[in-house]
N, C-alpha and C positions, 0 to 999 in steps of 0.2 A: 395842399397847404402852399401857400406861396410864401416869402422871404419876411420876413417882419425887420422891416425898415425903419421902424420907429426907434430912434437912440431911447434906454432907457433912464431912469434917472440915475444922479452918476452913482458906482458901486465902487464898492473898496479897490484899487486893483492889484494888490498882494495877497500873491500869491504862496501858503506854505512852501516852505526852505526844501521841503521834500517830497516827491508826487507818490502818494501810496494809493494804488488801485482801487483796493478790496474798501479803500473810504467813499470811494467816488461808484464806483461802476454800478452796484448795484442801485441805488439814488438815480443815476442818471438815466439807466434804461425807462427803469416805472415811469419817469417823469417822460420819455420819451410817448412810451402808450399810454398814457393818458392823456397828453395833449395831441393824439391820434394822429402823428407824423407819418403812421406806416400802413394807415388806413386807405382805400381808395375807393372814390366816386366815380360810377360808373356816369351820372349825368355831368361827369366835368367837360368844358370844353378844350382841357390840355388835349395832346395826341397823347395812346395810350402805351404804356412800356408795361408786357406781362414775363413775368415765367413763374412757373411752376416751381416747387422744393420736392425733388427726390424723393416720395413719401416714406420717412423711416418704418421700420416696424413697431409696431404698438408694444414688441417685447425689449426693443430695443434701448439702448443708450450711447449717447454722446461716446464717439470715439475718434480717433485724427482723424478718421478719412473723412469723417462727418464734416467736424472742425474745418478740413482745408476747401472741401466743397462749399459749406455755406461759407466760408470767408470769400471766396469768389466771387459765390451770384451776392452775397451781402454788397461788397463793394458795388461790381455794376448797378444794383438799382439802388444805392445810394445816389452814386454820381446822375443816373437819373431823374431821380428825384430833385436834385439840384439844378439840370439842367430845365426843369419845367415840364415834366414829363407825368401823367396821371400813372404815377407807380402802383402797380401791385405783385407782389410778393408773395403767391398763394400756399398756405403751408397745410399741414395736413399729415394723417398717418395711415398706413396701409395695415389690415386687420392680421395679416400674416399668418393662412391659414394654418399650416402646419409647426407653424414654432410657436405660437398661441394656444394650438389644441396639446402639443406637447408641455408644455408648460403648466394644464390646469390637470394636463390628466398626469401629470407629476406630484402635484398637490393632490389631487383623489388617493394619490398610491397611498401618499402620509399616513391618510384615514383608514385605509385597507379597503379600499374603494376600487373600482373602475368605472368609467361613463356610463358602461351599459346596468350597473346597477342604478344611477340615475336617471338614465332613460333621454331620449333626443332633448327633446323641451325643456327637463331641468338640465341637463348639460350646458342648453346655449344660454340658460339664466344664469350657470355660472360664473361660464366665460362672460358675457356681460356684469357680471359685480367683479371680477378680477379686472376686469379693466377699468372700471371706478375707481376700484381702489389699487392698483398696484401698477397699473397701463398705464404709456405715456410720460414715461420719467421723462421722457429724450425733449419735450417740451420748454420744462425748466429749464431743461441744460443748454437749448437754445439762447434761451435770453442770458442767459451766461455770456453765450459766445456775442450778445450784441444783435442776433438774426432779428432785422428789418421788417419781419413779416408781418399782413394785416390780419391779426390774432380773432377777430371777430368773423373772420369767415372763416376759421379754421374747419377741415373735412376730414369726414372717415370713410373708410371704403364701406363700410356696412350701414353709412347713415341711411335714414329712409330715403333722402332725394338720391344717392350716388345706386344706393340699390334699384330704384326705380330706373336708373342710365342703366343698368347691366339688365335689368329682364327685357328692355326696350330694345337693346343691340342683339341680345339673344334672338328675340324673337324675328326681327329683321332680318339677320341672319338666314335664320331657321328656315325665313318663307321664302327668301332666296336661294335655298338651299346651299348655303356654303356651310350651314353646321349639319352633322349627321352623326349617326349611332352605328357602330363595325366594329367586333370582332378584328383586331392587332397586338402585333408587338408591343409591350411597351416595359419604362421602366418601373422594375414595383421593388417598394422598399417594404422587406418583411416585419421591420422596426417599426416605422411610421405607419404600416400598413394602407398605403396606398400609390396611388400609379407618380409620378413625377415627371416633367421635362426634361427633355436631352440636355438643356443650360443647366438643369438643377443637377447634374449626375457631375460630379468630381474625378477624375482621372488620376490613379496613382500608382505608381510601378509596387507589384506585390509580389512575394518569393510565395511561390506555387510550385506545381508537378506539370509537367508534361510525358500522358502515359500512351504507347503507341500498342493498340490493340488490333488482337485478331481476328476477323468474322470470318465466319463459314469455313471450309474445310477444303484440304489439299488444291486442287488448280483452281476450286471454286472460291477461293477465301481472298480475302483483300485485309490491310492492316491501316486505320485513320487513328488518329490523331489527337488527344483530348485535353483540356487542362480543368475538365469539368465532369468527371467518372460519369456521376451520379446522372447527369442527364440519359447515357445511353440505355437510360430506361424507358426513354420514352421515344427511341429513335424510331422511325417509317421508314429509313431508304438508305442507303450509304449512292454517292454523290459521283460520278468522274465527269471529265470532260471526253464532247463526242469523239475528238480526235485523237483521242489516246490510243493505241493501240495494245497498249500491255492490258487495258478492261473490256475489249472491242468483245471479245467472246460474252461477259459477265452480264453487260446490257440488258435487261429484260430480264435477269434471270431472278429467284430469289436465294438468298442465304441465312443460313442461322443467327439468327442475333443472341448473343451470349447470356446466360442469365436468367433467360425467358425463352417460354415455351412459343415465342413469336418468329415467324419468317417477315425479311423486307427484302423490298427489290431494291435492283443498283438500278440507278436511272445515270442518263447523260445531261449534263448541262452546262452551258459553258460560262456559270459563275465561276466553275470549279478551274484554279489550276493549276495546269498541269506538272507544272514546275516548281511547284510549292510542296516541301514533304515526300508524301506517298502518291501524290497526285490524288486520292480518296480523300473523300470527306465524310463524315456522321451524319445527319439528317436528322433535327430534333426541332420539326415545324414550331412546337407551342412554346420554346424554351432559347429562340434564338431567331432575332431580325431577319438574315441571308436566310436560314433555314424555312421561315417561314415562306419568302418569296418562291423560294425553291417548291417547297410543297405546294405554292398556290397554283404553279405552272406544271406539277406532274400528279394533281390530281391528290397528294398524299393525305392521309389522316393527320389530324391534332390531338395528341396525347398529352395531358399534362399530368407529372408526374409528383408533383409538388403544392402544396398547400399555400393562401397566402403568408403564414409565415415560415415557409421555405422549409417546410415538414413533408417528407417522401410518405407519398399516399399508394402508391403501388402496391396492391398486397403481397405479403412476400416477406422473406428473413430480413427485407432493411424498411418496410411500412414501420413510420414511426419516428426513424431517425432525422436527425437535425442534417440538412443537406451536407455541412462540413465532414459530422461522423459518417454521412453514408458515402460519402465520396473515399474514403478511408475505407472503409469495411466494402465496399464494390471494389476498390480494388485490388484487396487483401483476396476476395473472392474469386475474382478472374486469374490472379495468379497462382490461384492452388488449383485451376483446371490450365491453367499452363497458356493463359492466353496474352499474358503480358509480353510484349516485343521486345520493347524499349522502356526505358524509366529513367528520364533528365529531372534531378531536385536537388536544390532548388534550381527550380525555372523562373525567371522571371520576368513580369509581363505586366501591362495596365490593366488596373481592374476598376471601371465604376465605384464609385460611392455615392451616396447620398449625402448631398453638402451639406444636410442639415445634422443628421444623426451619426455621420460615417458609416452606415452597414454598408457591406458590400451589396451592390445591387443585383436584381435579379429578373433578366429579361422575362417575358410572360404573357401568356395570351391571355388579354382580357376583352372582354365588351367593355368600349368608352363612349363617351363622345367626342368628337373631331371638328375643327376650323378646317374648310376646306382653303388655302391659304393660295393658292395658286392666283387670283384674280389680285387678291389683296397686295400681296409680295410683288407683283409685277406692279401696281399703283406708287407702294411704297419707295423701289428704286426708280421709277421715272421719272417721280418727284423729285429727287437728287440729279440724274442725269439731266433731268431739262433744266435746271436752274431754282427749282421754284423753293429751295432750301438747300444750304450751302452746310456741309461738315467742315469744321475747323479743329486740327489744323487737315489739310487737302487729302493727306496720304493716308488721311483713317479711311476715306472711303473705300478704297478696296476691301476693304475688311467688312463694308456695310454691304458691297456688291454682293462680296463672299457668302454672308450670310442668308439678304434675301432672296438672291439669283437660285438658289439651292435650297429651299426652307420646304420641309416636306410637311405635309400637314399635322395643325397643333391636336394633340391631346389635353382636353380641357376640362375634364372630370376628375375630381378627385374623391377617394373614398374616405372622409371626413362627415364631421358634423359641424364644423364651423367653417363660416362661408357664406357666400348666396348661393342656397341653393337649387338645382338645375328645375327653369322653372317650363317641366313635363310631365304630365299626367296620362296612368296609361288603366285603359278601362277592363273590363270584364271578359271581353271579347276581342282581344287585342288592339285595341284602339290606342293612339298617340294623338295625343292634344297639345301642343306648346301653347305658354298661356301668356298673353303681354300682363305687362303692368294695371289695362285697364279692360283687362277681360275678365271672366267671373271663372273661376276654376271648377273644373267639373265635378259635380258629388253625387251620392250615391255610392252603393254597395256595388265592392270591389274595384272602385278607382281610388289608385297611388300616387302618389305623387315619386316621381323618381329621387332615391336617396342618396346621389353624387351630389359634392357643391360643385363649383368655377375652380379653378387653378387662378391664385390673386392675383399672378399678372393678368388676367383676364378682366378683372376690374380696374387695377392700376394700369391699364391700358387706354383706359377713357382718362385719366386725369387732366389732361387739360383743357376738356370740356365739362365732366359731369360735375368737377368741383365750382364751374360757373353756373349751375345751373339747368344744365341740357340734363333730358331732352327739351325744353321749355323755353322758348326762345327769349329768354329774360335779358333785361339790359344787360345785365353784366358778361353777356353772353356775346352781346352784340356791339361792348366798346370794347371786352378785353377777348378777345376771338378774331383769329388766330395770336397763340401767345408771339411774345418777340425772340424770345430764344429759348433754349434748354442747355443747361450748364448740369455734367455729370460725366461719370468715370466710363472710362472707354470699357470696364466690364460687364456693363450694363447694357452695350451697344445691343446685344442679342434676345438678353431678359426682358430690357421696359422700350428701349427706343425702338423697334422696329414694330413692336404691337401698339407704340400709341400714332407710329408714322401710318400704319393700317387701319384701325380703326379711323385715326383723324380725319383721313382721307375716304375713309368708306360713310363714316356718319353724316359727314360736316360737308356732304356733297363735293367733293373732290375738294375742299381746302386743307393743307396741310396742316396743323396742328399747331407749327412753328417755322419761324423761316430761317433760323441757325442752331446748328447744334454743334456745341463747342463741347468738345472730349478732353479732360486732363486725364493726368496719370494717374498711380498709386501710390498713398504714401509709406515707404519705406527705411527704416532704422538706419542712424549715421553712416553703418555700411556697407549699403545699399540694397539690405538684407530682406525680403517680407516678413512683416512684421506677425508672428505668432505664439498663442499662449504656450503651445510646446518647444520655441524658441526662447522664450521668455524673455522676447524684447519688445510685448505691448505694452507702451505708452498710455495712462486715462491723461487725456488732456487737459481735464479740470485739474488733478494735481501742480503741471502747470501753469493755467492759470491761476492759482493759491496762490503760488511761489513768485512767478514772476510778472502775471497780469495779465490779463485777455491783449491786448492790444499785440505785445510781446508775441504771445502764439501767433497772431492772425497776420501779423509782419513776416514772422518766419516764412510761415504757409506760403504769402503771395509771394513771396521774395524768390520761394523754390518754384514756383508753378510756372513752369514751360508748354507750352501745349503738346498734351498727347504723353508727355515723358513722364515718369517716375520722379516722383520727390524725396530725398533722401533726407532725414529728418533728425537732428541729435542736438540732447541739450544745451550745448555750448552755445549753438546758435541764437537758441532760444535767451540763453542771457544776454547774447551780444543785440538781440532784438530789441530787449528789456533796457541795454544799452542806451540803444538811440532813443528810447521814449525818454529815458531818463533825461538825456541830451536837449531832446525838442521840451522838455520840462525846465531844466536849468537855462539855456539859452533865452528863449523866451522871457523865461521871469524876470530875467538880467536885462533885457531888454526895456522892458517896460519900466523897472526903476530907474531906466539910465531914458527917459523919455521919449521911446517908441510910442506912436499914438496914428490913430485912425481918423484924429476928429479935423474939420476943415479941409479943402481938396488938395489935393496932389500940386506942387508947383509944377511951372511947366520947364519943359527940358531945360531951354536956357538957364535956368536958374539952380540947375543940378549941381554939383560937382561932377567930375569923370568917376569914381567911385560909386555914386550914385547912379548913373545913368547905368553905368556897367552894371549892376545888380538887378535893375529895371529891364534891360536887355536879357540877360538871363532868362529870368522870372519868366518872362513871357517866349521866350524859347522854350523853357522847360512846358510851360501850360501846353505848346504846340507839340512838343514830344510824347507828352503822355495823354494828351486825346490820342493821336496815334496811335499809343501802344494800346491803349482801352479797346478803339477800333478792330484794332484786330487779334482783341486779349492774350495782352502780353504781358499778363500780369505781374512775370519775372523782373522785366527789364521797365516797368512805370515805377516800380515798387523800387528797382534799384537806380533809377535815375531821380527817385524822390529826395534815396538815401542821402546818393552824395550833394545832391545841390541843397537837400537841407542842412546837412553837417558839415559840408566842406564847403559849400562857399557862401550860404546865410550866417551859418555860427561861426565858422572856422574862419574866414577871410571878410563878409561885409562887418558881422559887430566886431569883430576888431579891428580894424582896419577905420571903424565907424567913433572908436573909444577917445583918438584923440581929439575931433570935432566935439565930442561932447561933455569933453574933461575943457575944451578951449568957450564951451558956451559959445552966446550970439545968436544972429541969425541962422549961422551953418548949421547948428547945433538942431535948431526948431524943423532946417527943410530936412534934413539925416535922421530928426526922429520920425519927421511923418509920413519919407519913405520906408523906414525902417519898419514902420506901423503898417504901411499897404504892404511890405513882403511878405511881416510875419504873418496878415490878415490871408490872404490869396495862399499863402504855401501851407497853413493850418488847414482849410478849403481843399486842397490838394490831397495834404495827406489822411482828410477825414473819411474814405470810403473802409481805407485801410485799418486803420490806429483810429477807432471813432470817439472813445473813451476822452483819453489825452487831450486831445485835439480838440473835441467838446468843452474843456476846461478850461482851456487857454482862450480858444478863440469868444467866449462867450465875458469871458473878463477881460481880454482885449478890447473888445469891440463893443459892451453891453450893450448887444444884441439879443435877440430871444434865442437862436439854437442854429448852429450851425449845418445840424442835421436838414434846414429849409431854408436854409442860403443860397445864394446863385454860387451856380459853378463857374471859377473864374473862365475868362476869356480872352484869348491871345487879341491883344491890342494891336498888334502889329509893328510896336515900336522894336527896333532895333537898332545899334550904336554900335557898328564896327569897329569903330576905331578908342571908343572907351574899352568895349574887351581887348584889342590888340595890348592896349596902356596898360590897363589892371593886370594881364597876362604878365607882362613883360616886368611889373612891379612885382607880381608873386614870384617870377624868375630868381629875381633879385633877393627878396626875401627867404627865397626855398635854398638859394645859393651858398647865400651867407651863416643863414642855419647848421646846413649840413660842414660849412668850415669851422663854427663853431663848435659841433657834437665833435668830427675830426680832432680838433685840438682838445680836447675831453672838457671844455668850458661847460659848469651848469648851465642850466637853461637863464636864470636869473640874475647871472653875474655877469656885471657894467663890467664895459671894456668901450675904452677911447676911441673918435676914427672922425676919421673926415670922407666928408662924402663927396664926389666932385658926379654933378648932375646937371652939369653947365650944358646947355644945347638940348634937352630931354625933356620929353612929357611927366619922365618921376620928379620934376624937382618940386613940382605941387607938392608931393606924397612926403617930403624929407623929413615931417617931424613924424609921419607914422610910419614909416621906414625905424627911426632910431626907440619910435617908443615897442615895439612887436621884435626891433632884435637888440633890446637893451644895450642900443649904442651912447656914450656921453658925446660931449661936444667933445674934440680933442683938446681945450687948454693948453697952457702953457707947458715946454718940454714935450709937447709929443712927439715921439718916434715913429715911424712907421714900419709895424717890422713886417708885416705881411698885407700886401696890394691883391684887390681882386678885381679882374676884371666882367662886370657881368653887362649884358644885353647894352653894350654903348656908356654904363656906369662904369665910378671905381669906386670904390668901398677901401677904403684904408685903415689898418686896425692897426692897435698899438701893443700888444700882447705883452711887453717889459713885466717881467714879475709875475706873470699869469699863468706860466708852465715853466715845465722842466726840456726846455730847449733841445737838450741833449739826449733826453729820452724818447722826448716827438720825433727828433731825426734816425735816432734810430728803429723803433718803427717804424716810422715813414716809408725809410729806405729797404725793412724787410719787407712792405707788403710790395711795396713798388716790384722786390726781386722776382717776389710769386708770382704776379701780375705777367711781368716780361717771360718768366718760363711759360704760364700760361698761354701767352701770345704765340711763344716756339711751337709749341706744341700743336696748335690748334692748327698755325699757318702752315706744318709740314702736311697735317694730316688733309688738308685741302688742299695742296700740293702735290699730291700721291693721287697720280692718273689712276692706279690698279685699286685703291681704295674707294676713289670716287665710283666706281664702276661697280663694285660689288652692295657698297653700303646704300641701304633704301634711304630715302629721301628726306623721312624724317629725321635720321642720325645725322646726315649732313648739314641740316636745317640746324640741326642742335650746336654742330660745332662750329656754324659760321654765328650763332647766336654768342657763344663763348668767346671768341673773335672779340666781336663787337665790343663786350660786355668790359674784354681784358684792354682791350686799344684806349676804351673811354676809363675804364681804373689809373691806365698807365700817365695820360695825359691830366687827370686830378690830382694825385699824388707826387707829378713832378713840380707842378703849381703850388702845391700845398710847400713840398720842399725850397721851391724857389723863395716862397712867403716865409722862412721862420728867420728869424733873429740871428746874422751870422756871428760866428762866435769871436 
């Protein structure tokens, strides 16, 4: 879309006395997608701006972290958009295989159901009509928040094209052999009933037992170590290192394993050691990662001693038991034949969980399949190291280093039924077929198709190609490929951004995917807490936007967002957000009645006033400060340089300061409104990535224009007027001065007091009637006194105060704070005085009290002034 330039015909330009959200936002979005603002052509001749949206889960819903991420990228491909850019916005939802399947097979329990009385086929018809009808809330709740996205090409990880990208990488893969099938370690959850990622396993300190056991007997026995009984059921070996010499005899030999009618040997190896414990270790190949290496280098057997849902399969008085009870009753066992050492409980230690369900996890040998990652992982980091994609902010990349430098290969099977599943068929006669998208699957008696799906970041791996299209080299492929950036939580660094930097770069012929990838924080509670349902400080974010307004949240958000750092989030702020909309609502309207206007050009400088100019200066300072900050998304500091040059010196200092020109009419009155009109035009423009709602409603009854949302993004003109900011500066001095002597002498804010101003030889004496109308000065008339002279910036301000205070109680005040002030000052100046204190006190404490100093020197020097100033008696 380009800008729509055409003035419409004229509209009312009153605006309600009060801006209420929930009347506007949702009108204005619909109206947004239907006049297809957020849509994009892939045959445009703009250059093209892409990213991707984080794809939620299909089980998912709107929550802050959502909220402050899409307030982000919303913003950038706003400004975008603005700036002439074929924006696209790709959104989409990730099939989520195991919080999906948990989900429907939660709903089967209702029924007294399970899947498997349903059978594969009606399962995934299921989960297909649960997601008709109950998938996808988080959609909605997008357009709540305002998200930009082009809703017509929205994707799903299981659509037919995305599916066709995941059997297409498989099988490429495959025939490069970097995917395979082996027998390993891995993590299995006895809840979820299937294998998991190392990202997907949760770490949290648990109170356990640590029990120190005996094996074998008098010089032949050794004593290892447990916090896991139940596994030395399935031990091969107890473990030493070779240079030990308290085990140098044991080496080779075998001993009694407790329990069971089994002998294991002690092998040597130098995982083990020596200086840890007993210097022994247990040996349980099929129930533990080191143990398994262990075994693969001394030959040992793989026993598995447990079921997949963590039910002891051993025959024997504990076959049956639920691993927790047998860990209890094995060791209740070993202590009635006297084999227990030691016994520390609680002990406490990390134990895996499963992020989705919390079971404890349960290491496990299984047959999977495997990413052999080693080619990919080194692609992925070189891509960073040589430039050709830049992490922002600089310092996450260690953490990207960390992760691919070291990434051992993916396990990418999981034992589910929803998914894409593993697309291998295997024959009669041991035969293995992997089958592309556009090969014919093998049939016939006795071929299977294997029953693992993909693990979902395996397909949420390809998103920011398969959602264009690929594998199919379609336009949309070919204008928006490689995206422009990726905007997402630095938690994710390990789950989606390093399998889409792999993939991108393995697919797409060495191109990377994206050429920045901008990491923010996490959002966390006022004090500075993670936010959780068992803390009970989550937040739903639509509550406030009820309450206070979508713009409101989306302010807050950008307002906190530092790169890489935690957001710290609490209501108040959110009203103080709600504030400022309110602010840019009232100001504005107030403007426009007082004849702010867009229509006709800009005069030229000469024909300014200094007020003018100054604001014009600004404006276009501010426009070169926040492409900057955008530049290098800083979203904090655009968002807070928005704040105060919209509130503090559009509202707060140019329309007032603006009030008497247009209380005096004239010409002045017509150039003040029509720069007034180009401020508030360009600074609405400004703050619309932000605040889009608001800002929509004014600038479109400002301006009647078609939509601000395909307006040009302002542009720093270049103009700048040194010497009108020095004037306005030096005139807000004056006015900031005289204020604070007013509050000082407890004068309301509204109550006329006398004075004469002497502004002879100065650039304020233009400003003398908006000087006296902003600090309700009269002319001084006839009798005036002068009882208090100030002197500010080369001015003097003379006030007449007779009648207007209690004299005698100012002065004494005065003189007690004055007293505090002076002890203050003693105080501060001994303690900087004191060589033996300087020497011990760190840097910052000293910093503090030359700051007190300062603080107390400049109180001493106001309050002596103020005293000089009152009324002698």
């Amino acid at each position: 879309m380009t800008e729509n330039t055409q003035q419409q015909p004229a509209s009312n330009p009153e605006l309600p006395t009060q801006y209420v959200p929930a009347e506007v936002e949702g009108k204005l979005y619909e109206r947004w997608v239907d006049r297809g603002y957020f849509e994009a052509d892939e045959k445009s001749g703009k250059p093209p701006f892409t990213v991707v949206i984080p794809p939620p889960n299909v089980t998912g819903s709107l929550h802050l972290g959502h909220a402050f991420e899409h307030t982000l990228i919303d913003a950038v491909t706003r400004r975008k958009r603005m700036q002439g850019y074929e924006t696209l916005w790709q959104p989409g939802m990730d099939h989520a295989g195991i919080a999906t399947q948990n989900v429907v097979e939660r709903e089967l329990g209702k029924e007294g159901k399970s899947r498997h009385d349903l059978g594969r086929e009606a399962f995934v018809e299921r989960v297909w009509k649960w997601k008709a009808e109950s998938g996808g809330q988080i959609s909605g709740q997008m357009r709540r928040l305002g998200d930009g996205v082009a809703w017509s090409r929205e994707r799903f990880t299981m659509d037919e094209g995305l599916s066709k990208a995941v059997q297409t990488i498989f099988k490429k893969l495959y025939d490069d052999e970097l995917i395979y099938r082996a027998e390993r370690i891995i993590n299995w959850c006895p809840r979820c009933l299937t294998a998991i990622s190392d990202i997907e396993v949760e770490y949290q300190d648990d109170d356990g037992e640590l029990v120190s056991l005996k094996y074998g007997e008098g010089e032949d026995s050794v004593v290892v170590a447990t916090t896991r009984a139940e596994t030395m059921l399935g031990d091969t070996a107890v473990a030493v290192h070779p240079d030990d010499e308290r085990y140098a005899h044991l080496v080779g030999k075998r001993i009694k394993l407790p329990l069971t009618d089994r002998t294991i040997p002690v092998v040597a190896d130098t995982h083990v050691d020596p200086e840890f414990g007993t210097g022994a270790v247990k040996v349980t190949p099929a129930h533990d990662p080191n143990d398994f290496e262990i075994g693969r280098r001394h030959d040992l057997p793989n026993i598995t001693v447990m079921d997949e849902r963590a039910v002891i399969t051993v025959p024997g008085p504990f076959q049956g038991l639920d691993r927790m009870e047998a860990r209890s009753a094995i060791v209740a066992a070993l202590r009635a034949e006297g084999r227990i050492v030691a016994e520390k409980r609680p002990y406490t230690h990390s134990v895996g969980h499963c992020s989705r369900c919390k079971t404890t996890i349960e290491p496990r040998l299984s047959l999977q399949w495997w990413v052999k990652v080693g080619p990919l992982a080194k692609a992925a980091g070189d891509a960073v190291r040589d430039g050709e994609v830049a992490i922002h902010p600089k310092e996450m990349e260690s953490r990207y280093f960390g992760w691919v430098d070291n990434l051992h290969d993916w396990c990418i099977s999981r034992q589910l039924w929803w998914g894409h599943r593993i697309p291998v068929w295997y024959g009669p006669n041991g035969e293995t077929v992997c089958v592309g998208p556009d090969d014919e699957a093998p049939t016939g008696e006795g071929w299977t198709q294997d029953t693992d799906v993909l693990d979902t970041w395996f397909s949420s791996g390809l998103w920011p190609f398969s959602t264009l299209g690929w594998p199919e080299q379609t336009p949309s492929v070919e204008k928006f490929y490689p995206n422009s950036i990726l905007i997402t939580g630095y938690d994710i660094l390990f789950f989606w951004v390093a399998r889409m930097m792999m993939f991108g770069l393995y697919a797409m012929d060495g191109t990377p995917p994206f050429h920045t990838i901008v990491l923010h924080g996490m959002v966390r509670d006022e004090h500075g807490k993670k936010m959780s349902k068992a803390f009970g400080n989550v937040v739903n974010p639509l509550d406030w936007m009820d309450k206070y307004g979508t713009d409101a949240v989306r302010f807050t958000l950008a307002r906190g967002a530092n790169p890489g750092i935690d957001v710290p989030i609490g209501e108040d702020w959110v009203q103080g957000s709600r504030n400022f909309a309110n602010k840019v609502w009232n100001a504005t309207r107030f403007a426009m009645m007082n004849g702010a206007t867009v229509e006709g050009p800009l005069p030229d400088a000469a024909e300014l006033s200094a007020t003018d100019r100054w604001i014009l200066s600004r404006l276009n300072a501010v426009i070169a400060e926040v492409d900057a900050y955008y530049e290098d998304y800083q979203f904090a500091k655009l968002s807070d340089a928005l704040f105060h040059f919209a509130w503090d010196e559009v509202f707060d200092w140019y329309v007032e300061l603006s009030k008497t020109t247009f209380i005096e009419g004239g010409e002045a009155a017509k150039v003040s409104g029509r720069v007034l009109g180009e401020v508030l035009d360009l600074t609405l423009r400004l703050l619309h990535p932000v605040i889009p709602f608001v800002t929509e409603t004014l600038w479109t009854t400002l301006t009647g224009k078609e939509s601000v949302v395909v307006a040009d993004w302002p542009a720093d003109s270049g103009f700048r007027d040194p010497a009108a900011e020095r004037e306005i500066e030096h005139l807000q001095q004056v006015i900031t001065e005289v204020r604070r002597f007013r509050s000082d002498q407890g004068l309301q804010p509204g109550q006329k007091v006398p004075a004469r101003l002497d502004l002879t030889g100065t650039p304020l004496a233009a400003h003398e009637a908006a000087i006296r109308q902003l600090l309700r000065l009269q002319p001084e008339g006839e009798g005036f006194h002068a009882t208090a002279t100030l002197p500010v910036e080369g001015a003097t301000v003379a006030l007449d105060l007779s009648g207007t205070i209690d004299v005698e109680a100012e002065r004494k005040r005065l003189t007690k704070d004055l007293g505090a002030a002076e002890k203050e000052k003693a105080q501060a100046t001994a303690k900087l005085g004191n060589e033996a204190f300087l020497a011990k006190a760190p840097d910052n404490v000293v910093e503090k009290i030359r700051g007190r100093l300062t603080k107390a020197e400049a109180d001493i020097e106001r309050l002596t002034a103020q005293l000089a100033g009152l009324p002698q008696g």
